[in-house]
Legacy VTK file of the C-alpha trace (Angstrom):
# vtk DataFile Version 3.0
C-alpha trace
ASCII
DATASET POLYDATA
POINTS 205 float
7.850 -10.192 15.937
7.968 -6.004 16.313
4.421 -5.036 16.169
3.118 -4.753 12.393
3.251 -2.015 9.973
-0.226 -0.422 8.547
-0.674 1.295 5.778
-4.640 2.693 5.028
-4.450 3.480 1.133
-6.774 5.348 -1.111
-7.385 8.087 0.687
-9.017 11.054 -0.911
-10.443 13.177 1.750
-8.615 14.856 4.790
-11.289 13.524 7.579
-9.872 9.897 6.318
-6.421 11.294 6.707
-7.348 12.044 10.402
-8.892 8.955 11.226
-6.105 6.725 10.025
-3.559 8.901 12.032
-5.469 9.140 15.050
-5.876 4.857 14.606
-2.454 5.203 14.745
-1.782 4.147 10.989
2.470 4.225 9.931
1.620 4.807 6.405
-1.258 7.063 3.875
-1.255 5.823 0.388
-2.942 8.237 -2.552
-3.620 6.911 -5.734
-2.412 8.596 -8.737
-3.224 5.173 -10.878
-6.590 4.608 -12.518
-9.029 4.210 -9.779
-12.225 5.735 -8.237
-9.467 6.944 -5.497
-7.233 8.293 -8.169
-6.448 12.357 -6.927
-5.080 15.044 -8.130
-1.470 16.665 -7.528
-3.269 19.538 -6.022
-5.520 17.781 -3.716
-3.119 14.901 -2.974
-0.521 17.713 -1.950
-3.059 19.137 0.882
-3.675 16.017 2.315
-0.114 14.471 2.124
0.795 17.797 4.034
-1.457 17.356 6.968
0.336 14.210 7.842
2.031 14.284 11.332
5.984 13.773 11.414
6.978 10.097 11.732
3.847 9.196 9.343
5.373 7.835 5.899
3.203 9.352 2.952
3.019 6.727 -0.039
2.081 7.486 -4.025
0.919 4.643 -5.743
1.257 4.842 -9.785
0.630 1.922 -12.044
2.582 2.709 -15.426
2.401 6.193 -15.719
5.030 7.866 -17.555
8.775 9.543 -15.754
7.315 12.812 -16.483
3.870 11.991 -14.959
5.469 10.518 -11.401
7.819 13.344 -11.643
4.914 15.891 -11.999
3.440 14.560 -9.275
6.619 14.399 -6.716
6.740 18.548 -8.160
3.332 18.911 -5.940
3.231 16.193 -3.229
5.377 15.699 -0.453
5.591 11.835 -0.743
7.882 9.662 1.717
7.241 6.291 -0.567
6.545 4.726 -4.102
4.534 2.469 -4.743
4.315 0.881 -8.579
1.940 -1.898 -9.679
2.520 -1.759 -13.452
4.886 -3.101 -15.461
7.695 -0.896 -14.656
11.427 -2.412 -14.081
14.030 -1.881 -11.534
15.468 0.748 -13.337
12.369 2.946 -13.802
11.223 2.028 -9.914
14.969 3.650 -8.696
14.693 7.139 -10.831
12.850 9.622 -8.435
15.254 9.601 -6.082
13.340 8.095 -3.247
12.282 4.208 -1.802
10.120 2.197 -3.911
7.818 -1.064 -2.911
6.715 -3.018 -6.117
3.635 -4.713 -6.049
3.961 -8.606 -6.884
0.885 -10.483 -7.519
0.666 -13.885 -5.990
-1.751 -14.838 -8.614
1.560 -15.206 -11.460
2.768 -18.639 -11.911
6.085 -17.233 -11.103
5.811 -14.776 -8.061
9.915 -15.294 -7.064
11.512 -14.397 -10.418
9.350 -11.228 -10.350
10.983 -10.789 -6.936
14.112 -11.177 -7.799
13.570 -8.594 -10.789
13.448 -5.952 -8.005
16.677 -5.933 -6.125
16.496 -2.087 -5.042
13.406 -2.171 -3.787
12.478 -1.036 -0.403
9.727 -3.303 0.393
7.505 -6.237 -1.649
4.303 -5.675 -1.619
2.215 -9.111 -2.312
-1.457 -8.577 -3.679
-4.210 -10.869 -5.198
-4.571 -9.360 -8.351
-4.579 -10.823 -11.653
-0.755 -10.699 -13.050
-0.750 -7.074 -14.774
-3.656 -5.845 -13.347
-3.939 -3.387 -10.947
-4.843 -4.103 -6.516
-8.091 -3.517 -5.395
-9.684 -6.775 -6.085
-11.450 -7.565 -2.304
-9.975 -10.731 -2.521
-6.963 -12.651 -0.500
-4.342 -14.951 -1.424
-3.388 -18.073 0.288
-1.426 -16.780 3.279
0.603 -19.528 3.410
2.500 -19.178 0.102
5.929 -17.510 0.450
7.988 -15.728 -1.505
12.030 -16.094 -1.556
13.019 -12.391 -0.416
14.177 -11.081 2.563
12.857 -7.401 1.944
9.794 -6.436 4.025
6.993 -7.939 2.947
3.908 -5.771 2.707
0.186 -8.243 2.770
-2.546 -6.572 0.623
-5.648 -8.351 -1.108
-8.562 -8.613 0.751
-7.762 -7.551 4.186
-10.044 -5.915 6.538
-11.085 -6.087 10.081
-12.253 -8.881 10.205
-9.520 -11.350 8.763
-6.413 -9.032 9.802
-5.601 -10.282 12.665
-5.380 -14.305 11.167
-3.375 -12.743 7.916
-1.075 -11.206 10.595
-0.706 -14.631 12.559
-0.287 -16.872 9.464
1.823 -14.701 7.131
3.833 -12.692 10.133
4.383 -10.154 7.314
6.470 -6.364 8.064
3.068 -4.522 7.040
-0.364 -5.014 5.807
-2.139 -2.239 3.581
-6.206 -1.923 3.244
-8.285 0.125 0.938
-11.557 -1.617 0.355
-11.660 -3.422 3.231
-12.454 -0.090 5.261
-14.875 1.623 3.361
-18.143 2.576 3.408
-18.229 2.840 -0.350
-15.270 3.353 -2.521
-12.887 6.031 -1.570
-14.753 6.989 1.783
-13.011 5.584 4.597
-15.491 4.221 7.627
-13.787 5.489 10.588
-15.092 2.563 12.807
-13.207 -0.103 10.238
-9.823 2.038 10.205
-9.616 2.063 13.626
-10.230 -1.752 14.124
-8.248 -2.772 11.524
-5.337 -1.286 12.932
-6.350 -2.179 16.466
-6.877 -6.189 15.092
-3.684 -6.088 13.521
-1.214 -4.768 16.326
-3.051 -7.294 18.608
-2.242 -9.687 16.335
1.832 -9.028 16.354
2.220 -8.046 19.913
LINES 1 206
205 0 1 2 3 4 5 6 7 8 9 10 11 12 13 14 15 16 17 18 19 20 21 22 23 24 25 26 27 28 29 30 31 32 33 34 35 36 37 38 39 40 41 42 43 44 45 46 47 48 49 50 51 52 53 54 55 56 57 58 59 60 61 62 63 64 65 66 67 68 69 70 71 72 73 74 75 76 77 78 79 80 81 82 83 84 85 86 87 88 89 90 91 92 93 94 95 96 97 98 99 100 101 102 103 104 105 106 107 108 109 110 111 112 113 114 115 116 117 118 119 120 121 122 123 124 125 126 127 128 129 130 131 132 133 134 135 136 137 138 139 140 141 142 143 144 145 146 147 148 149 150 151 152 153 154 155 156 157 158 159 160 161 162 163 164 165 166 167 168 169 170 171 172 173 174 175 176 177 178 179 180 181 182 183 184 185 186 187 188 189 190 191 192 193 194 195 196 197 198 199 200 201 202 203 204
């Protein structure tokens, strides 16, 4: 297995944005969905453009409107979707760049949702509640598998301390943490990024 993908999401201030780079994160997610890491364009677009080159810049949206995602793409240099509402193929494929979709593991039916997304980039399987938005703090059962072979992206109640045996069991392409490095919600603990990434890579290697 190539070493594993990391993604630190929810970041909303640029000393985060330098500790996940210099942990060596792939990918920064910003929140443009409901959330107390949602930012603004403006703010978003200074930290998006601080990012180093080979460092993939994600927006996640949960059903916000074409004109809203497009606002937002008018400000912030993003690399990435990310969508964890109810939006189909077709709306997931408009902007003009990749797209992950966020599947929840939680539905009773995980691989027709799958198979509803056959553009997409990446799947990106969470705990939450089908409909609902990420974020929860809480895992799945790693050993459940979907029927895809698109990366697969492991969120849901990840963090230092339990990335390394999600890594082993699930052998996903990435894994993606919010919560699980904070010191309170939105403010990144620098200690946590750093071995969360560091647990994870050891993990894969």
């Amino acid at each position: 297995m190539a070493g594993v993908k990391v993604k630190i999401c929810g970041l909303t201030r640029a000393v985060d944005v330098t500790a996940a780079v210099e942990a060596g994160a792939d990918y920064l997610g910003f929140v443009f969905a409901r959330s107390p890491r949602r930012l603004e364009p403006g703010a978003a677009a200074e930290l998006a453009a601080s990012a180093p080159p080979g460092v993939q810049r994600v927006g996640l949206f949960m059903n916000a409107s074409a004109d809203a995602v497009r606002d937002v793409l008018a400000q912030v240099p993003l690399d990435l979707l990310q969508f964890h509402g109810d939006e189909d193929n077709e709306f997931c494929t408009g902007f003009g760049l990749p797209f992950i979709k966020a599947v929840s593991m939680m539905d009773n039916d995980p691989d027709g949702l799958v198979a509803a997304f056959p553009d997409a980039a990446g799947l990106l399987l969470d705990s939450h509640a089908p409909g609902g938005a990420g974020g929860t703090g809480r895992t799945f059962d790693w050993g459940r598998r979907v029927a895809s072979d698109k990366p697969l992206w492991l969120a849901g109640g990840l963090g230092p301390d339990n990335v390394a045996e999600a890594v082993r069991r699930f052998r996903p392409w990435a894994v993606d943490v919010s919560s699980g490095v904070e010191s309170r919600p939105g403010i990144k603990d620098p200690d946590r990024v750093r071995q969360f990434v560091l647990n994870a890579r050891s993990a894969s290697a």
